[in-house]
N, C-alpha and C positions, 0 to 999 in steps of 0.2 A: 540350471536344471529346468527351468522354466522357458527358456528360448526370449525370454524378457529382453528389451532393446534399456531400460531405464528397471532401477531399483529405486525406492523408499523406505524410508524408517520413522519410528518416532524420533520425539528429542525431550530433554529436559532443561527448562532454563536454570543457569547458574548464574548466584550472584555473588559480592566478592565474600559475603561472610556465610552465605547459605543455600540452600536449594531448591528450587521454585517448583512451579507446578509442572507436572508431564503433558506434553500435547500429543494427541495420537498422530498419524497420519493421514491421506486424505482419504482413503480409502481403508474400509476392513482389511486383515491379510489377506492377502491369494494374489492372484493373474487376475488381468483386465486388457481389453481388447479400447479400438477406437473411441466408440463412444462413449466407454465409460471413463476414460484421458479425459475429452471435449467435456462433459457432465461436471465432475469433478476437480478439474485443474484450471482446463482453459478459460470456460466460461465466467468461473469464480473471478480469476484472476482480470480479464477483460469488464467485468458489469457487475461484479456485487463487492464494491470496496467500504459499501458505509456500518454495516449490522455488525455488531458486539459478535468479538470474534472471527472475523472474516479469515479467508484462505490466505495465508501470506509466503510470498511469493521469493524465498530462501534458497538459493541453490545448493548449500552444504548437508543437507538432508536429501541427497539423489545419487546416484550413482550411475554416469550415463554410457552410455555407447560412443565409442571414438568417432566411425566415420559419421555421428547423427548431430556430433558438432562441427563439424566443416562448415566454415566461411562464419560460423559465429563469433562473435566479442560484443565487450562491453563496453557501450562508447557513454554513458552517463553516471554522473556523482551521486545519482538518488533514482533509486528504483529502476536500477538496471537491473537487477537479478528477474522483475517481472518480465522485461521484453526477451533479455537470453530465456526463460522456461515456454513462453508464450511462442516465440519461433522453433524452441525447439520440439514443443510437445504438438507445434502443429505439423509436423509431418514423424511423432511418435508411434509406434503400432501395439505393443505389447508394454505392460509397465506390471511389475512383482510389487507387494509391498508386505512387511513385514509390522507386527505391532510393536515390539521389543524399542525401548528409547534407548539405541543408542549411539546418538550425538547429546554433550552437553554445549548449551549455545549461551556462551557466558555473555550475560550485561556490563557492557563497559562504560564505567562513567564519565569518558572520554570519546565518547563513539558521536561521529558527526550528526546522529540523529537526534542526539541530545544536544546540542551548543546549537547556535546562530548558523545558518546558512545562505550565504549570499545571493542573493539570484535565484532561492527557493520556485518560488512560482512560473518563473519562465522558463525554467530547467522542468519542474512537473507539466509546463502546459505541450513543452517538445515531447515527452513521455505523452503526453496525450494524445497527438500529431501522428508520433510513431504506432501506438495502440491498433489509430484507425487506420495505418496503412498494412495491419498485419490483418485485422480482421476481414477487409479487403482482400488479400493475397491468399488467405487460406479460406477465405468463404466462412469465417465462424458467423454459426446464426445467432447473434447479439440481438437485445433489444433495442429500440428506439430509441430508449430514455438513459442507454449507457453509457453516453460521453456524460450528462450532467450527470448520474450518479458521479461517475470518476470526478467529472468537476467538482461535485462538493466534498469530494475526500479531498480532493486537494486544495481546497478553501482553508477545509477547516483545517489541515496540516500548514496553511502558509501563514493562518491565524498563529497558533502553536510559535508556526517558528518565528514570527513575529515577537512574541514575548521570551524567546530564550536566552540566554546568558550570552553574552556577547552582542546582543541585538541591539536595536537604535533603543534609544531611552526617552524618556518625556513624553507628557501625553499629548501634546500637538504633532510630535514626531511621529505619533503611532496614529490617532487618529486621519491625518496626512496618507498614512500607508494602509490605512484598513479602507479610507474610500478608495483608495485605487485600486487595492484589490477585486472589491466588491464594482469595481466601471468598468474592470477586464471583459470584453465582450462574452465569454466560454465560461465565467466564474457570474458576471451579471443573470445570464441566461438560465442558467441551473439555480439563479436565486430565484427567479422569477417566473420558470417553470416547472420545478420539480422539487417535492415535500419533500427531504432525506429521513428515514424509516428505520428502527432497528438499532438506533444506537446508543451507548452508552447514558446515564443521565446529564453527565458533564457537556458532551458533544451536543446532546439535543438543546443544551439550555443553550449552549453557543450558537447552535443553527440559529434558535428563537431571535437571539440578538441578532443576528448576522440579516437574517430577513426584515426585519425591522430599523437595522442602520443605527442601532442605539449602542454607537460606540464609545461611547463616554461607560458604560457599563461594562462591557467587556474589558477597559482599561482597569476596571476596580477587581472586574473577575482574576481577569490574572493578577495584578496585581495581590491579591489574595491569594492567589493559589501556588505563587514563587515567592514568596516570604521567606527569606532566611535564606535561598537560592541562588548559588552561583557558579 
């Protein structure tokens, strides 16, 4: 009815014994034209990944136009759904959205986002590669300081996956892979030039450490905080 190229919806999380909180969409109901796709979707998605609650970047929550996926796929194990919405909403025109949740997006506690992931960081830092050759191609006016924001989301997610189930054990093991992480030229650089802002209390007290290099700390953090965890 709308002449819309893409639809939206809310969603509800589900979990195995209960039901989480509702998330709206990204936009109030109605129609939306270019700028307000770029404002709302692309932008979010390219430069603001660190503030409590960020836009996240879900493709089953859309409903697209056939020929406005041509020549698209998914070529990565983590955070592919941002690059397919990021090329696809950069040549979007009209987007409908509705407030109604209805997708339930069940947590599974077997989902690769929860366990060990090998190659975490070199796998986010190609996601990051690919980022700037989209921002490039479609002219998105990004900030300066939006690869080290992305860099330190993806710090503190390679942190994370660092201590998850399945991961290397021991704290020479880890201490070992938190300075290398933190020597990555694109991970050193957002240490070393850019405050991350906005985020949860957990994430910020990790930043602290993380800037600081007191990895003996962060070994106790988690350690602490996957107690009983497997």
């Amino acid at each position: 009815e709308s002449g819309a190229d893409t639809a939206c919806c809310g969603y509800t999380i589900r979990y195995d014994d209960a039901f989480g909180e509702k998330v709206d969409p990204p936009l109030p109901p109605g129609c939306y034209g270019e700028s307000e796709i770029r404002d709302a979707i692309v932008l979010p998605l390219m430069q603001d990944r660190l503030r409590e609650g960020f836009f996240t970047g879900m493709v089953w929550r859309w409903l697209f136009d056939r020929e406005g996926l041509h020549g698209l796929r998914f070529t990565d194990a983590y955070l592919e759904d941002e690059l397919f919405l990021l090329r696809y909403f950069g040549q979007s025109r009209r987007l409908a959205c509705v407030g109604e949740s209805l997708y339930y997006y069940y947590q599974s506690a077997v989902s690769i986002t929860r366990h060990y992931f090998p190659g975490f960081a070199e796998n986010y830092l190609r996601i990051l590669d690919a980022k700037a050759q989209i921002a490039e191609e479609f002219a998105i006016p990004v900030k300066e300081t939006w690869r080290d924001n992305c860099a330190w989301a993806g710090l503190l997610a390679a942190v994370g996956n660092e201590f998850a189930p399945g991961g290397p054990t021991g704290a020479a093991a880890h201490r070992q892979n938190l300075r290398a992480l933190c020597r990555h030229p694109a991970f050193q650089h957002a240490l070393e030039n850019y405050e991350p802002k906005g985020m949860n209390r957990r994430k910020t007290l990790v930043a602290w450490l993380l800037r600081r290099r007191l990895y003996n700390a962060l070994i106790l953090l988690y350690a602490v905080k996957n107690r009983g965890r497997s």
